[in-house]
N, C-alpha and C positions, 0 to 999 in steps of 0.2 A: 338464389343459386345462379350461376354465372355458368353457365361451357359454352368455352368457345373454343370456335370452328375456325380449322382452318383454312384459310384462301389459297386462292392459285398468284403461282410467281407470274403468268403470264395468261391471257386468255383473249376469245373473239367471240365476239357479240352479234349475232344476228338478229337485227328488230325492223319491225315499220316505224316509220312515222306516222305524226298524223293525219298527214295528207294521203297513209296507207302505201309510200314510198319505201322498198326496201332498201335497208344500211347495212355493213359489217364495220363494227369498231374493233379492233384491234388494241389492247393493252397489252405488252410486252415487257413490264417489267414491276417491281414496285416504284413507288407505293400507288401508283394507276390505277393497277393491278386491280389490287385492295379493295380504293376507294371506287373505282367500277362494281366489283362485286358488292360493297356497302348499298348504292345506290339503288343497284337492283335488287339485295338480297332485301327485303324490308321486314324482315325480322333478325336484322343485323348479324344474320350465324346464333341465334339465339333457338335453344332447341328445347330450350324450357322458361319456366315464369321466372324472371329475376326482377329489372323494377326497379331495381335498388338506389338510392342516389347518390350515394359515394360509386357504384359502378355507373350509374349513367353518367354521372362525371367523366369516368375514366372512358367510357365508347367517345362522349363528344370530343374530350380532349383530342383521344386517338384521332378522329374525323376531321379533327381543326390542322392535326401535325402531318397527318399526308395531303392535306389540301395546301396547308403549305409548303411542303416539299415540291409539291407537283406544279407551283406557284401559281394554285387555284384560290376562290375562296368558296365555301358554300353558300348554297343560295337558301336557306334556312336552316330549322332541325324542329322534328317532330318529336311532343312531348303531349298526354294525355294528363290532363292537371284540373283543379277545382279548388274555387275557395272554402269548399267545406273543410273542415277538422274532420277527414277520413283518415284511417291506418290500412292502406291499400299497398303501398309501396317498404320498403325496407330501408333504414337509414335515415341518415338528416340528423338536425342536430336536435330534433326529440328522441332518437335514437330507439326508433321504433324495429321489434326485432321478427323474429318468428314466434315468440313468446305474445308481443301484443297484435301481432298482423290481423286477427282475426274481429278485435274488440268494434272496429267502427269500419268495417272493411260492407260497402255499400254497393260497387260497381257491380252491375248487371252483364260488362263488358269487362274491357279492359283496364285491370289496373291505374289507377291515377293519383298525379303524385296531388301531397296536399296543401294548403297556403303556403306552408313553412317550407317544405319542401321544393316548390314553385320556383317559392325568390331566392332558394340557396342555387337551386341550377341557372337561374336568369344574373346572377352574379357572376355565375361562372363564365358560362358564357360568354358576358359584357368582358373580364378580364382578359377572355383568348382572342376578343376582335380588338381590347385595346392594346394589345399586344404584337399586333402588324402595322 
């Protein structure tokens, strides 16, 4: 399950560095905006378990199309993965659903996606950086 949150059109960041320097960033419009609150929110607006990999497709996508708007790139993405044969995540092309989520579901923590599921997103991926 998927909700998602909505971001501000514009907003200002008060933080330290870590030389414990105080900043205001200032975003003032999208997709900045957005990608500011992405960065910082690290549960990407996500207000429940989702996982999924057809949607974690759809968040990196989103993530790749305001960094390129913004004519950024990112400088990684985080993804909890395992070569076991788990059924942790949703989706993929075993097409594992809520019906088998439970059968090999191992994480002590948080959900992680599994081989097959790994190198579908690691494809993806590779197709949106060779796409700049």
């Amino acid at each position: 399950m998927l909700v998602r949150v909505a971001r501000f059109a514009s907003i200002s960041v008060d933080f330290l560095d870590m030389r414990g320097e105080r900043h205001l960033r200032q975003a003032l419009g999208r997709p900045e905006s957005e990608l500011l609150q992405h960065e910082i929110d690290h549960l990407d607006g996500k207000l429940s378990f989702d996982r999924a990999v057809g949607e974690n497709a759809v968040v990196h996508r989103t993530v790749f199309e305001a960094h390129r708007a913004a004519g950024t790139h990112p400088g990684g993405i985080h993804v909890e993965l395992t070569g076991d044969d788990v059924t942790e995540c949703l989706g993929g092309s075993e097409h594992i659903d809520e019906a088998t989520l439970a059968t090999r579901y191992e994480s002590l923590c948080d959900p992680r996606l599994n081989h097959m599921q790994s190198l579908e997103l690691a494809f993806l991926v590779a197709e949106e950086l060779a796409a700049r």
